[in-house]
C-alpha positions as CSV (number, residue, x, y, z in Angstrom):
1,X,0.0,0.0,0.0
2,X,1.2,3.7,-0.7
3,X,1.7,6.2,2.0
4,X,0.1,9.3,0.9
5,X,1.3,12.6,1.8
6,X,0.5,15.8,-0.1
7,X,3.3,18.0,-1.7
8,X,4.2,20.6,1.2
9,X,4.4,24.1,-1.2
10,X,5.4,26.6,1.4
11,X,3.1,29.5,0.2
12,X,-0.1,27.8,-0.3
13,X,-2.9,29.7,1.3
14,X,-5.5,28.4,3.3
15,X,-9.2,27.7,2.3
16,X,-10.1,31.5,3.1
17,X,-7.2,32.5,1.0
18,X,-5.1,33.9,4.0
19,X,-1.4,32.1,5.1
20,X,-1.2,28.9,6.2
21,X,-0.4,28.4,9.7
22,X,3.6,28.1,10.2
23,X,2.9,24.6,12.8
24,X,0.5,23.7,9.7
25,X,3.3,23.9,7.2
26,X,5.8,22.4,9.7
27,X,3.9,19.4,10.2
28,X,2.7,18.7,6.5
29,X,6.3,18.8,5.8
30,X,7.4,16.7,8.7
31,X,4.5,13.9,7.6
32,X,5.7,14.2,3.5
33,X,9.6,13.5,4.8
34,X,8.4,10.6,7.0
35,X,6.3,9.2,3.7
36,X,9.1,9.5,1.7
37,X,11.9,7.9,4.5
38,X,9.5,5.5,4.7
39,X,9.0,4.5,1.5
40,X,12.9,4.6,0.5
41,X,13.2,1.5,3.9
42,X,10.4,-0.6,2.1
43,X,11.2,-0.5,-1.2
44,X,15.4,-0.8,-0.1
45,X,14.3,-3.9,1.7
46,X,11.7,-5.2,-0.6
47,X,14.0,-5.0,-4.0
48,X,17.4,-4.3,-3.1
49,X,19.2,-0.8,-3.3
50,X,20.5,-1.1,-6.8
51,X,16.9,-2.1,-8.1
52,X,15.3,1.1,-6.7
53,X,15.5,4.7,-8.0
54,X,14.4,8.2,-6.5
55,X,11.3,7.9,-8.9
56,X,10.3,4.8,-7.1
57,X,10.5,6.6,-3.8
58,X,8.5,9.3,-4.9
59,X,5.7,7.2,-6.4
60,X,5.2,5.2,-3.2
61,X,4.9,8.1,-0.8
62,X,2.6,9.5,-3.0
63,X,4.5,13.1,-3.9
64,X,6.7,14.4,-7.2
65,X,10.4,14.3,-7.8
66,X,10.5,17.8,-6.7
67,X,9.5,17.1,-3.4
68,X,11.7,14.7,-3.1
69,X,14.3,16.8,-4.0
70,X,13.5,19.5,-1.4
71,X,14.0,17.0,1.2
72,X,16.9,14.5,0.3
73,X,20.1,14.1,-2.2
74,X,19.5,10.4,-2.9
75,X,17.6,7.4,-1.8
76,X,20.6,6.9,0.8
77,X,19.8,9.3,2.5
78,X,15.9,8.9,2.6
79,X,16.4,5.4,3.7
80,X,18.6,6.6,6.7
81,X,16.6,9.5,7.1
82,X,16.0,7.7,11.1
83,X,19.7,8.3,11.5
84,X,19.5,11.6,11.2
85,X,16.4,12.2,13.2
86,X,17.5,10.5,16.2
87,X,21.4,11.9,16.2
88,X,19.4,15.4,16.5
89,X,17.4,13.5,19.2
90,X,19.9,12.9,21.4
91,X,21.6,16.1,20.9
92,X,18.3,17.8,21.9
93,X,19.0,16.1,25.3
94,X,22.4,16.5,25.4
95,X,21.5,20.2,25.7
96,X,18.5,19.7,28.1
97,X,21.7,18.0,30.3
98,X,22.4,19.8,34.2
99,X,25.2,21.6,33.6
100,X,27.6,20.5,36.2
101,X,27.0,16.7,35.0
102,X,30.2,15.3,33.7
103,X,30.4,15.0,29.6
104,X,30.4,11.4,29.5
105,X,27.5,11.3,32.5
106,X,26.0,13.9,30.2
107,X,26.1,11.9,26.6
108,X,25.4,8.2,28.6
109,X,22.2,9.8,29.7
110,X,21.5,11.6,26.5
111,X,21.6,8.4,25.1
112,X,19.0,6.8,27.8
113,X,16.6,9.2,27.3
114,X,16.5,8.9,23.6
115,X,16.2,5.0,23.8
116,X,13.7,5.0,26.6
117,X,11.4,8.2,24.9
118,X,7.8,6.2,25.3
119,X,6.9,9.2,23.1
120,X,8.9,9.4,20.5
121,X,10.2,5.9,20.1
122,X,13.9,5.7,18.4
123,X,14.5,4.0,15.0
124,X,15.2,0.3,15.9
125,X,11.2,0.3,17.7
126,X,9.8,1.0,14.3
127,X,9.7,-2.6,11.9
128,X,12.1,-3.9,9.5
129,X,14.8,-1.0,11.0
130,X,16.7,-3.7,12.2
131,X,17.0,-5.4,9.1
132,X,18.3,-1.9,7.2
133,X,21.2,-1.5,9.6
134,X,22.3,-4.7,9.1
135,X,21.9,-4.0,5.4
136,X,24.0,-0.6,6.0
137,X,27.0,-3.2,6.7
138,X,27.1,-4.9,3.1
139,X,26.2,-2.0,1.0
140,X,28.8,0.4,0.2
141,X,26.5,3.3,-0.5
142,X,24.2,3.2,2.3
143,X,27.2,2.6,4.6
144,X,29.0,6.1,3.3
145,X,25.9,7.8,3.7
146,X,25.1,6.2,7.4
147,X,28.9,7.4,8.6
148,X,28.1,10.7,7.1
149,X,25.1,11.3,8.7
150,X,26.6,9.7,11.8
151,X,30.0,11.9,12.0
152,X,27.6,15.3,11.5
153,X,25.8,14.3,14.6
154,X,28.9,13.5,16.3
155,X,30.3,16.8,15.4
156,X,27.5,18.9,16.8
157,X,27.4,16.6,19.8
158,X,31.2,18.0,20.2
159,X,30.3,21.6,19.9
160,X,27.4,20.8,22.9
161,X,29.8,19.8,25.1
162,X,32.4,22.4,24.4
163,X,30.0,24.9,25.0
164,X,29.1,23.1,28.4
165,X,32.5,23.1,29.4
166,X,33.3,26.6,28.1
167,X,36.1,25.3,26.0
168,X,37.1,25.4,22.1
169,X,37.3,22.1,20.3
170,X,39.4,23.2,18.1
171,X,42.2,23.2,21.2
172,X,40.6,20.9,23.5
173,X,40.2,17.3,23.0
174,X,38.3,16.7,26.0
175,X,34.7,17.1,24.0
176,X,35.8,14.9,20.9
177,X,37.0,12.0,23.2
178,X,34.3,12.3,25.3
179,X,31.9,11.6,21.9
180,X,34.2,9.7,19.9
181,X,34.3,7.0,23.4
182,X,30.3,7.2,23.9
183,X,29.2,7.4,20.3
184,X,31.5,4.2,19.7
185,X,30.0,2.4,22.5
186,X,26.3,3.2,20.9
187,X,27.8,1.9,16.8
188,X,29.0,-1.1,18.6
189,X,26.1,-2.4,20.4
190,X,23.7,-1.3,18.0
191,X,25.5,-3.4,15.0
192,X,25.8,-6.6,17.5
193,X,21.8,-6.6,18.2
194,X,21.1,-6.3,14.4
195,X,22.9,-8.9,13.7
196,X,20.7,-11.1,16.2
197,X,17.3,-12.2,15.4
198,X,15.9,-12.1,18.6
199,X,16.7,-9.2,20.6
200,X,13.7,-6.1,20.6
201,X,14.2,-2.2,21.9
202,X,14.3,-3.3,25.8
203,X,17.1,-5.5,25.2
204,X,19.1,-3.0,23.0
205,X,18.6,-0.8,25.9
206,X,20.1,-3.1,28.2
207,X,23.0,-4.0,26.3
208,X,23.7,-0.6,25.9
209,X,23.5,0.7,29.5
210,X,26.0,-2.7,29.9
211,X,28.6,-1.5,27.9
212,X,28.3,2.2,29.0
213,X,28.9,0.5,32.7
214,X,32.3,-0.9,30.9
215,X,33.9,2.2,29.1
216,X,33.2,3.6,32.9
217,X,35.0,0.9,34.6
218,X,37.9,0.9,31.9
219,X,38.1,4.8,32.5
220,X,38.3,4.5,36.1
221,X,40.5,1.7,36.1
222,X,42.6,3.7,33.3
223,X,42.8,6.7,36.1
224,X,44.4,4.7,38.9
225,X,48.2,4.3,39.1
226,X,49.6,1.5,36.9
227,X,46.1,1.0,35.3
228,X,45.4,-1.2,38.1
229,X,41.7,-2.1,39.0
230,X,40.3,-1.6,43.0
């Protein structure tokens, strides 16, 4: 079945010929670039990426080439279109962080609250997700765009925590580490559990506050004299 959504035109009036409501506009938009994300994960799943085209995409959700167009560069991107969403996700909460919390404190419970949002559930609680990621790992093309997507969330997660700390990146390393050591825990974990078949959102939560307990331990144990645990 097609998932309709209507071309979003910025401009178009309402039915009394006054300005459509900027929430209006913003969530038309937000429903056509879910219709179209959508789409690219069936259709990527269903035929294979080499069998499907931007056309295809388009057709499915229901919209024009254009639209497409306004929204993403390729059907990469589309299909990892949940990549993007939830990196600005968990940014959002990096920023909502108390500002005395240490950075890694700080990005581990970024991380919890964006796997645990009952509200806004992340990417691997919505069907056949699971399967793309492990998809991202034999296709060259969807894995370029995936670490593309991936390193610009990283980034701005770098220039949150600089700003927390008061510090430039550019000079202090403290930030990138912190990221680089948290987001590397999350890329981990999540690649294991798509390569299971059993396995659903509470478990990947699990796992993941598991490993975040080790990178603590290591770091702690790194701190002492000689490396040497308690």
């Amino acid at each position: 079945m097609k998932a309709k959504a209507p071309d979003p035109i910025p401009d178009l009036p309402s039915g009394d010929g006054s300005p459509v409501p900027e929430d209006r506009r913003r969530r038309r938009s937000l429903r056509t670039r879910e219709a179209l994300a959508s789409a690219a994960v069936e259709l990527v799943l269903d035929r294979g990426l080499g069998a499907v085209g931007v056309d295809a995409v388009a057709e499915r959700a229901g919209v024009t080439r254009r639209t497409f167009s306004r929204y993403f560069s390729g059907k990469e991107d589309a299909a990892l279109d949940f990549t993007r969403s939830d990196g600005e996700r968990i940014n959002a909460a990096l920023r909502d962080r108390p500002a005395a919390e240490p950075p890694l404190l700080a990005y581990r419970a970024a991380v919890r609250v964006w796997l645990r949002d009952p509200e806004h559930p992340a990417w691997h609680a919505h069907p056949r997700q699971r399967a793309l990621l492990a998809l991202v790992r034999t296709e060259p093309a969807l894995f370029a765009a995936y670490e593309r997507i991936r390193r610009a969330a990283q980034e701005e997660s770098v220039h949150i925590l600089a700003a927390r700390l008061g510090t430039d990146p550019a000079t202090d390393p403290l930030p990138g580490i912190v990221v680089e050591a948290g987001a590397g825990v999350l890329s981990t974990v999540l690649h294991q559990w798509a390569r299971r078949s059993d396995g659903g959102p509470d478990e990947l939560a699990q796992r993941v506050e598991r490993a975040f307990d080790l990178l603590c331990q290591e770091s702690a144990r790194a701190a002492r004299p000689g490396g040497t645990a308690p």
